[in-house]
C-alpha positions as CSV (number, residue, x, y, z in Angstrom):
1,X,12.7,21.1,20.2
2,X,11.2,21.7,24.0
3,X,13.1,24.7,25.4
4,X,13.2,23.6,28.7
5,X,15.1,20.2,27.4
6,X,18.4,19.9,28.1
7,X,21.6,19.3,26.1
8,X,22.2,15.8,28.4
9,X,18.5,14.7,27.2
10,X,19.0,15.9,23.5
11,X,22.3,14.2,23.4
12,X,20.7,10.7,25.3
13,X,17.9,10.8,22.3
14,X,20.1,11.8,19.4
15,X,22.6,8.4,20.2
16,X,19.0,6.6,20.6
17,X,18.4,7.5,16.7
18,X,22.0,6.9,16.0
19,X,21.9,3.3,17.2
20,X,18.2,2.9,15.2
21,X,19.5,3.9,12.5
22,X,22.9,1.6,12.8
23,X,21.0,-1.5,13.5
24,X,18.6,-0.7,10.3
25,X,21.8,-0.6,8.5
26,X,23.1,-3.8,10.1
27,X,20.0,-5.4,9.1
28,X,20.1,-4.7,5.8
29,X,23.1,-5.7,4.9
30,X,22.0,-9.2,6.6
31,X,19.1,-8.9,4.5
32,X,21.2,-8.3,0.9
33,X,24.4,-11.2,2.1
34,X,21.8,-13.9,3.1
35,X,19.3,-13.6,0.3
36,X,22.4,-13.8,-2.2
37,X,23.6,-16.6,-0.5
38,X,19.6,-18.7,-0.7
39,X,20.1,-17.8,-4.4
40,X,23.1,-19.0,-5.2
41,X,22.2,-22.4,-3.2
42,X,18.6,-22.6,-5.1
43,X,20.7,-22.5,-8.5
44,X,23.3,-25.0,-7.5
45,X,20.7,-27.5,-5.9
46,X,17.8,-27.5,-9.3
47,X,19.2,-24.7,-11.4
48,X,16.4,-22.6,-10.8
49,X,13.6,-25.3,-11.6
50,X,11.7,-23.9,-8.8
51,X,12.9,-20.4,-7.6
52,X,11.8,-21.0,-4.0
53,X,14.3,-18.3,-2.9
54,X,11.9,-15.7,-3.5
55,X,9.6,-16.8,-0.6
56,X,11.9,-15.9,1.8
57,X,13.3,-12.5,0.1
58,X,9.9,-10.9,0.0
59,X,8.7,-12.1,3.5
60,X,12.0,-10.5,5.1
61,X,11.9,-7.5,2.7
62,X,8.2,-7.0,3.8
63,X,9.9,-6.9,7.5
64,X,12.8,-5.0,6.5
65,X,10.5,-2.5,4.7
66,X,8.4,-2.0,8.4
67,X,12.0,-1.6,9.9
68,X,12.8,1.3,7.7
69,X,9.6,3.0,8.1
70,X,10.0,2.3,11.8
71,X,13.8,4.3,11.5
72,X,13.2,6.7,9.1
73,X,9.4,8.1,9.8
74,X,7.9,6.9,6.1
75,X,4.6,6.8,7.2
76,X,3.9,10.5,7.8
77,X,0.5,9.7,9.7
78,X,2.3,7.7,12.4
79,X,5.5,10.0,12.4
80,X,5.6,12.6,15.4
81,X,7.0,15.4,13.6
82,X,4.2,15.4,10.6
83,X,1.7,15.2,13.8
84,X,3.1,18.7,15.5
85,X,3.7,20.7,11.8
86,X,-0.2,19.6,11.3
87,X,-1.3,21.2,14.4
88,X,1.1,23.9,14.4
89,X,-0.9,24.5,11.2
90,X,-3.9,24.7,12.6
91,X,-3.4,26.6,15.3
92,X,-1.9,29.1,13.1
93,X,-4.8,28.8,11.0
94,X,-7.4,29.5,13.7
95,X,-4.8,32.6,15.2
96,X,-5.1,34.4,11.5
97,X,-9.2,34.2,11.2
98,X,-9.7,35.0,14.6
């Protein structure tokens, strides 16, 4: 947190995350209700002689997997706050064998 930030620019960024997070949510739930429904058809239409609902269901989990890590920092060497701890690290490093 930047000291000289103020509660107007915190607040503007913490409804950013809010609404991330929200539509993560929203697409998940999209995710689960439409893949139930391309199984349910697959069965009724050739009883699961070939399961071609799985095509779809990984391609989109692939995406919503990206979306989450996107939301929720999973990759810690493209998330911001792993990037300051490290070089807080460091430099705290450097300060104590100087």
């Amino acid at each position: 947190m930047n000291p000289n930030e103020s509660y107007q620019d915190r607040y503007n960024r913490a409804v950013e995350k809010v609404e991330e997070i929200r539509a993560f949510y929203n697409h998940a739930i999209i995710y689960v209700v439409i893949n139930i429904l391309l199984i349910a058809v697959n069965y009724y239409h050739n009883e699961w002689s070939f399961i071609w609902f799985i095509f779809p269901l990984l391609g989109w989990g692939i995406g919503l997997a990206a979306h989450g890590f996107g939301t929720f920092g999973g990759n810690p060497l493209t998330n911001e706050k792993w990037k300051e701890r490290k070089i807080k690290e460091i430099l705290e490093k450097e300060e104590n064998n100087i």
